[in-house]
N, C-alpha and C positions, 0 to 999 in steps of 0.2 A: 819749371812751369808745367804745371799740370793739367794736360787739356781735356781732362773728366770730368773737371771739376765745370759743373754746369749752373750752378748757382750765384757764379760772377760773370756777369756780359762782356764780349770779349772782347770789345774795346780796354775795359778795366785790366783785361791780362797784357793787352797790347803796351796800353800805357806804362806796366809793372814792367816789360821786359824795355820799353826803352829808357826806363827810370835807372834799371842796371845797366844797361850801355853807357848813361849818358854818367854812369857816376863814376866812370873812369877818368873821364877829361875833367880838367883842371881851367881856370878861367883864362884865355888869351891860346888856348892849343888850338893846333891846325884840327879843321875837322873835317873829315874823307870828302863830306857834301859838299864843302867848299871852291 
């Protein structure tokens, strides 16, 4: 993630990095939030 880049609102980078978090888990895994 590159946070130069000023032309995507950082919610849109927010939402990208937890789009790769979340694509770790698999459907019914424990999740930490839990």
């Amino acid at each position: 993630m590159q946070l130069s880049r000023q032309d995507e609102p950082l919610y849109l980078g927010l939402a990208e990095t937890l789009r790769d978090e979340l694509a770790g888990y698999q459907p019914g895994d424990y999740l930490p939030a839990e």
